[in-house]
N, C-alpha and C positions, 0 to 999 in steps of 0.2 A: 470873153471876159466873164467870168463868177461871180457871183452877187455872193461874199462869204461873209456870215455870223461869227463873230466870236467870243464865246461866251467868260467874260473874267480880264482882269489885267494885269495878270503876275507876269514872271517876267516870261514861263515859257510859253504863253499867252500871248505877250506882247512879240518876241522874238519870232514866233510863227505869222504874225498878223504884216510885221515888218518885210518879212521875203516873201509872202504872198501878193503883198500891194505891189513889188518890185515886178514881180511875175507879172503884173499887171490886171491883177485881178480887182477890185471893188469891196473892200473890208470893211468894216463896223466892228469895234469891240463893243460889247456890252459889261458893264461894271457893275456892280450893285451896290458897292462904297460909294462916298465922292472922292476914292481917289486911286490912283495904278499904284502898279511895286508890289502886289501879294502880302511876301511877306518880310519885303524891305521897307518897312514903317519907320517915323521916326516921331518921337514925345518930342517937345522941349516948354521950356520951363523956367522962369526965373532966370533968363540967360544961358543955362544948360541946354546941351541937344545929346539926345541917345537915337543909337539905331535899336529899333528892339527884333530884327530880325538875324540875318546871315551878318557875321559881322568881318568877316575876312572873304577872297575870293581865290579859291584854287583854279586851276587849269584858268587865267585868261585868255587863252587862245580861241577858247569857245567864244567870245565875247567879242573879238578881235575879227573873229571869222564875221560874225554878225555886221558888225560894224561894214569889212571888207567888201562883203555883196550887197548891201544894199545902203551906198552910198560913195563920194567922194570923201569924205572927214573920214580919217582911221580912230578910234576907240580914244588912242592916247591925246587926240584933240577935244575929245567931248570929255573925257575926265583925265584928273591926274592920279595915276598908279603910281605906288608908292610898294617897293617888297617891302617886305616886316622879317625885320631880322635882328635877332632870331626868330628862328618863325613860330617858336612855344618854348617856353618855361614852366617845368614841373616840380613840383614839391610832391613829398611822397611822405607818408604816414612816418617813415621811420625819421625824417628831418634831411633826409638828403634832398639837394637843389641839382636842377639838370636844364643848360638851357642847349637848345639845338638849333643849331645857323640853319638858313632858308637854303632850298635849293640845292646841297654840298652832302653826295651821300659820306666822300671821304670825312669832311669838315661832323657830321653827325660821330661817324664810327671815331672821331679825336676827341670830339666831347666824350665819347660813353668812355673812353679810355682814361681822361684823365678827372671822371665823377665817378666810375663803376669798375673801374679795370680793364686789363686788357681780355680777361676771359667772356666780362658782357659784352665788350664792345665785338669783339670776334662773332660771337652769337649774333648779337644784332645785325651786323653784316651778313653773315651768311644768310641771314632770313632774309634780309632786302633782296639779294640776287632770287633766289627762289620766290620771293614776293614780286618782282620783274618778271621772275618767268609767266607766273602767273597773270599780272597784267599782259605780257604777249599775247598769252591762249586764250584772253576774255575780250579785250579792249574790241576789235573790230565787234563781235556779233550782240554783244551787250553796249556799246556806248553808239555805235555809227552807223547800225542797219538797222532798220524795223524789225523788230521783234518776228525768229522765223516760224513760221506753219509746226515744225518740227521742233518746237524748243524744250521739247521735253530731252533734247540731245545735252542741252545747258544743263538740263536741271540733275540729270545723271551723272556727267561729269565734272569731278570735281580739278579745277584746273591747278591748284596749287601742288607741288611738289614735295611732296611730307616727306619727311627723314624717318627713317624706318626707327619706332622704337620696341626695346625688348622688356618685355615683363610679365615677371611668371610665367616662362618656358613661351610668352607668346610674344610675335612681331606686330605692333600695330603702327599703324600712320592716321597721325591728327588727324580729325574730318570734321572739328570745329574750330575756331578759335580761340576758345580756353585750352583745350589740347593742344594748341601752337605754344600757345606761353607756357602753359607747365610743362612740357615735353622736349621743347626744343628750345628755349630761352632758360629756363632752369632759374630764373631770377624774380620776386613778385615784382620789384621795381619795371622790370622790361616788359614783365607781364601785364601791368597797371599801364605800361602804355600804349601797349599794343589793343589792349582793351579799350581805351579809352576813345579812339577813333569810332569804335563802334556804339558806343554809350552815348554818343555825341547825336547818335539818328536813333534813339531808343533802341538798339540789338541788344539782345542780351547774347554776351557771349558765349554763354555754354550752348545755346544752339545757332549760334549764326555759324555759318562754313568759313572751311581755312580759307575759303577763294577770298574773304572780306579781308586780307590780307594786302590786296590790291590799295585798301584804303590810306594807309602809312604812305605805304611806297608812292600813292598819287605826288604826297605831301613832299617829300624828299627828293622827287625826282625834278617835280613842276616846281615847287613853291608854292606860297601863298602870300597873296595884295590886298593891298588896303586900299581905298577909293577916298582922297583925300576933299574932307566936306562931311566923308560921312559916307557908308555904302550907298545911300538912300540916293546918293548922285548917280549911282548906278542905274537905278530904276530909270530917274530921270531923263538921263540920255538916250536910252530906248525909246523912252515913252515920246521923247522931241524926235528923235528918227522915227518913228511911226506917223508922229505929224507930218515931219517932211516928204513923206513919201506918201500921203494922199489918206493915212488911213484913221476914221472918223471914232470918234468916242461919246459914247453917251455913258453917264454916270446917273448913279442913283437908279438901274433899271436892275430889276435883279428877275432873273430870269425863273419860271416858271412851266414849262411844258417844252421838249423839242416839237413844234409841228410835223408835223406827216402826214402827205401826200404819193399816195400809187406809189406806196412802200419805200420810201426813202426820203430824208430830213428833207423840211421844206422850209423852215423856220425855227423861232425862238415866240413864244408867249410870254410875256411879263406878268407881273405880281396883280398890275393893274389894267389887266386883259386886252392890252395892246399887243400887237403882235408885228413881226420884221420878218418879213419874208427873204428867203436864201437859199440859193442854188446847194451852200456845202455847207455846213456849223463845225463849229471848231470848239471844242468845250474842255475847260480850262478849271474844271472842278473835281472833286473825289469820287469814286466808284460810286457809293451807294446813292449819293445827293444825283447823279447823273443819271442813275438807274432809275432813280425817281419820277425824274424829269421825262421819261419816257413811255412810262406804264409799262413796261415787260421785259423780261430779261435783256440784260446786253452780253450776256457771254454763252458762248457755246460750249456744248459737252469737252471738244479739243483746245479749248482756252484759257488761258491762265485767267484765275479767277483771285478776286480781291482777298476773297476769306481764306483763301490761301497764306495771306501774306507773314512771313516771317517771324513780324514786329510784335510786341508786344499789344494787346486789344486797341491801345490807342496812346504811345506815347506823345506827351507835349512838354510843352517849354514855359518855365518857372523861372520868370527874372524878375532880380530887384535892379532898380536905376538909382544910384547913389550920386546925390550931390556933397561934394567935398569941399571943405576951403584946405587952402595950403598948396603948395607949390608943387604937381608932381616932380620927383626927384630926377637928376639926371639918369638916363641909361635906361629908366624902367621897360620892364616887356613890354610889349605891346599885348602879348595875353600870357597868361598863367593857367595850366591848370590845376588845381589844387586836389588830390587824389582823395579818395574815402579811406577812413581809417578801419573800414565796417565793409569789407566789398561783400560778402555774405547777408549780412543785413539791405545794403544795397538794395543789392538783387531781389532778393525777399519784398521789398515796398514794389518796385517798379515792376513784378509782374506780380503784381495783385495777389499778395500772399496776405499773410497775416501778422506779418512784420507790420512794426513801426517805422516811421521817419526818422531817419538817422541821419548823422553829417553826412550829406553827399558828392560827389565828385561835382566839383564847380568849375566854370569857365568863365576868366575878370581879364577883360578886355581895359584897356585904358590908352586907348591912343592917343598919341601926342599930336592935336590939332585942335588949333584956335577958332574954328568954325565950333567946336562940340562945348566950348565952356565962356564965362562971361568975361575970363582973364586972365591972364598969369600966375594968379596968386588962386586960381580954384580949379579943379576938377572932374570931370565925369566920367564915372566907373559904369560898366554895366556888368554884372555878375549870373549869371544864368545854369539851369541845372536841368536835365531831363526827368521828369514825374509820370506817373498813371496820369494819362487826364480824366478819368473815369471818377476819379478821389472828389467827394466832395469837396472843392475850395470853393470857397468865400462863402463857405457855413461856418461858426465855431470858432474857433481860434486858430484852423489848420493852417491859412496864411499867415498870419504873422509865425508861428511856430516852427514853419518851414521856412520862413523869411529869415530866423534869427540862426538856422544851422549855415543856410547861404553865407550870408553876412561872414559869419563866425568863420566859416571857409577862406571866404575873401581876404582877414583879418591875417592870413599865412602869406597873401601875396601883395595887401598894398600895407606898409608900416604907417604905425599909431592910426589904423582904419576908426575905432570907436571915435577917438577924438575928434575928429573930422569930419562927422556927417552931420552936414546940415539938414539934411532930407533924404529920403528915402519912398520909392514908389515901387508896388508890387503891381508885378500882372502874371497874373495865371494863365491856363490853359485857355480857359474861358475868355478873355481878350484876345487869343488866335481864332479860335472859332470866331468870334464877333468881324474880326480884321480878315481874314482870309477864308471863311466860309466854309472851310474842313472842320468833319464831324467832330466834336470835344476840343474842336482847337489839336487835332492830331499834326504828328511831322510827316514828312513819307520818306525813307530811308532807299538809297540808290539799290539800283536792279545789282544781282550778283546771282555767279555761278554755281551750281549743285544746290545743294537742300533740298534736293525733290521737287523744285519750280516754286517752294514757299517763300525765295525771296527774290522772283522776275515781278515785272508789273505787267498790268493789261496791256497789250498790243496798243498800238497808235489808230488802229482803224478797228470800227466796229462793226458785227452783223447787219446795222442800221445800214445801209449804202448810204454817203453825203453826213455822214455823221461824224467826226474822228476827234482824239482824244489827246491832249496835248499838256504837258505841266508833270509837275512831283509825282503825282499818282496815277502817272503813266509809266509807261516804257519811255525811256531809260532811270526813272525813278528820282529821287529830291535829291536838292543841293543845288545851288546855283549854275555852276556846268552841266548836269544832266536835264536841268532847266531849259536851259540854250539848247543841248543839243536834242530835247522833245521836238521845240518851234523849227527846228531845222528838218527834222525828221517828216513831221506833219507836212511843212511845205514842199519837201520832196515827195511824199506819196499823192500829196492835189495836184502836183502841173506834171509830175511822172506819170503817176499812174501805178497802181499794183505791182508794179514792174521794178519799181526804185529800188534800189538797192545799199543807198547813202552813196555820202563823196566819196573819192578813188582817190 
């Protein structure tokens, strides 16, 4: 039995710490909030409750898996999962409405037929099935093995299957995902949403790979759930299964130094120069704040390296939390996304151009659950947008001025929006950093194939021996499934061994 550190309590934090204790190992999280869930937070207010993190749950089966090995109670006893369906609603710059049912690739391509035609709709199917091949070639060595020795085989090949296009005497095949939409979708409405999956983890699409194509297709093929209460029950139920299974939590300690002993992690140091001695540590934080923590490099000349990564210098997330009086209407979506009418401009802000803040593509969640408002007759919106978190906010006027393009977005998806806000709360980038401890309050956007290995994450285990690496900004990368399936990763390679290979 291991005496294991571990450092954070997000979820893929808490998820590793959960199948370690079952292994029968001896675990401690160490938090530095007073509280778990990363970056499943929740405000509330005057009767109102917001999640201000992940606010829907794709792939449950990660979650389910969890649940499954380390315990008797399955997932759907500790929360109620609820589909959402449809599982998104888009408004599009030129006034068309598109909702798309959850789960139903045929039920998608009947929507796009009788909002788009039959010519989108064909396109968009054809790219699913090519966007499934693509998941086939990627899913095993990017979501379910430790990142291999050899992964510069990923970063080579690009697994999507482009359609040969001809121009100017020349054949090319997409190798981004703007090249998908303009090329083979021929639509900017199709194109606006295939992008928009990627927008969602700051990619910019002129350079993320067609493989990010994988991203839609999760959405259409899985679904996506709602965690009735409030995602933030999500957290909770984890963090009460880590209780039940023995493993201990101290809050308020924020960690400071990995120890080391005759070359391999021996501990955690805190801020307040106590120290928790530990056979293995488990660190549940971002590449450089970890690099930190160690005094000298953690990556080798053959390893995928942070500054590599893909994303933009440091995308984050810009929400406003809208409290409303008034009835939500019947039927409403569950989320909207409301497109840019400026994707050039866009683009231009979010990678640190010299553009201005323009209306941006927004995400207005409004779930129908009497946990999140004070009563029938009110409401709570959350409206959210991807930004530079580099941007000066909360200097200036830049937040409320980017608070009022948000809003104004909003105002396309929930009717007579002005009239109805009782209040309104902004949180910047700067509130993620505070909450979850990553550099600017950044996101970390999931591992994906080709681009040169600019959008794999670090490996699960580090040159440190007893050291390894678990969460968003690791191998398999952000979002609440690649979360889960980090902690699963991590605890396969401590009772395996070098040798794991993930589940069969």
């Amino acid at each position: 039995m291991a005496r294991i550190a571990v450092i954070g309590a997000g979820m893929g934090a808490m998820a590793a710490a959960a199948r370690l204790a079952v292994a029968g190992h001896r675990v401690a999280v160490y938090e530095r909030t007073e509280t778990y869930g990363g970056a499943l937070r929740r405000v509330e207010r005057d009767g109102f409750a917001f999640d201000t993190g992940p606010g829907l749950l794709p792939l449950p089966a990660v979650y389910r898996d969890l649940f499954l090995k380390t315990g008797r109670e399955p997932l759907e006893e500790c929360v109620e999962l609820v589909q959402v369906d449809p599982s998104s609603h888009h408004v599009f710059p030129d006034g068309t409405r598109l909702s798309l049912p959850n789960a139903s690739r045929a039920g998608v391509v009947s929507a796009l037929v009788e909002t788009l035609g039959p010519d989108a709709a064909r396109r968009w199917g054809d790219f699913l099935v090519r966007a499934r091949e693509a998941w086939d070639r990627s899913r095993r060595p990017l979501l379910e093995e430790p990142l291999w020795p050899n992964w510069r085989v990923l970063a080579e090949r690009e697994p999507y299957p482009a359609v040969p296009h001809k121009k100017l005497l020349r054949t090319r095949r997409a190798g981004t995902l703007a090249e998908v939409g303009a090329w083979e979708l021929r639509d900017p409405r199709l194109a606006a949403l295939l992008e928009s999956h990627a927008l969602a983890f700051g990619l910019d699409p002129r350079r993320t790979p067609a493989s990010a194509a994988v991203l839609p297709y999760m959405e259409h093929a899985f679904g996506v759930w709602y965690v009735r209460g409030g995602m933030r029950e999500l957290a909770r139920a984890v963090y009460e299964r880590c209780l039940a299974r023995g493993v201990g939590f101290v809050f308020g300690a924020e960690a400071a130094r990995i120890v080391e002993k005759d070359g391999r992690a021996a501990g955690v140091e805190f801020r307040d120069g106590t120290v928790a001695e530990a056979d293995i540590v488990v660190a549940g934080v971002d590449h450089h704040r970890l690099e930190g923590m160690t005094g000298h490099r953690l990556y080798g000349d053959g390893d995928v390296r942070p500054d590599l990564a893909g994303q933009w210098s440091r995308p984050g997330r810009f929400t406003v939390l809208l409290a409303l009086r008034g009835r939500r209407e019947e039927g409403a979506p569950h989320r909207t996304v409301v497109h840019t009418p400026d994707r050039s401009g866009e683009l231009d802000f979010l990678t640190g151009g010299t553009g201005s803040p323009v209306r941006p593509t927004v995400t207005v969640l409004r779930p129908d659950d009497p946990a999140l408002r004070p009563d029938g007759e009110h409401e709570s919106v959350v409206v959210s947008a991807v930004v530079p978190s580099d941007e000066e906010w909360g200097e200036g006027d830049l937040d409320r001025r980017f608070a009022d393009l948000v809003v104004e977005a909003a105002g396309e998806a929930v009717p007579g929006l002005r009239e109805r806000v009782l209040w309104r709360e902004v949180r910047t980038p700067d509130d993620g950093d505070e909450e979850t401890g990553a550099a600017l309050g950044g996101i970390p956007a999931p591992a994906l194939a080709a681009g040169g290995g600019r959008f794999l994450l670090p490996a699960n285990v580090t040159p440190l021996p007893g050291l390894y690496r678990v969460g968003g900004w690791s191998h398999p990368g952000g979002g609440l499934p690649h979360a889960g399936m980090s902690g699963a990763l991590v605890a396969g390679l401590v009772v395996e061994g070098p040798g794991f290979r993930g589940s069969q």
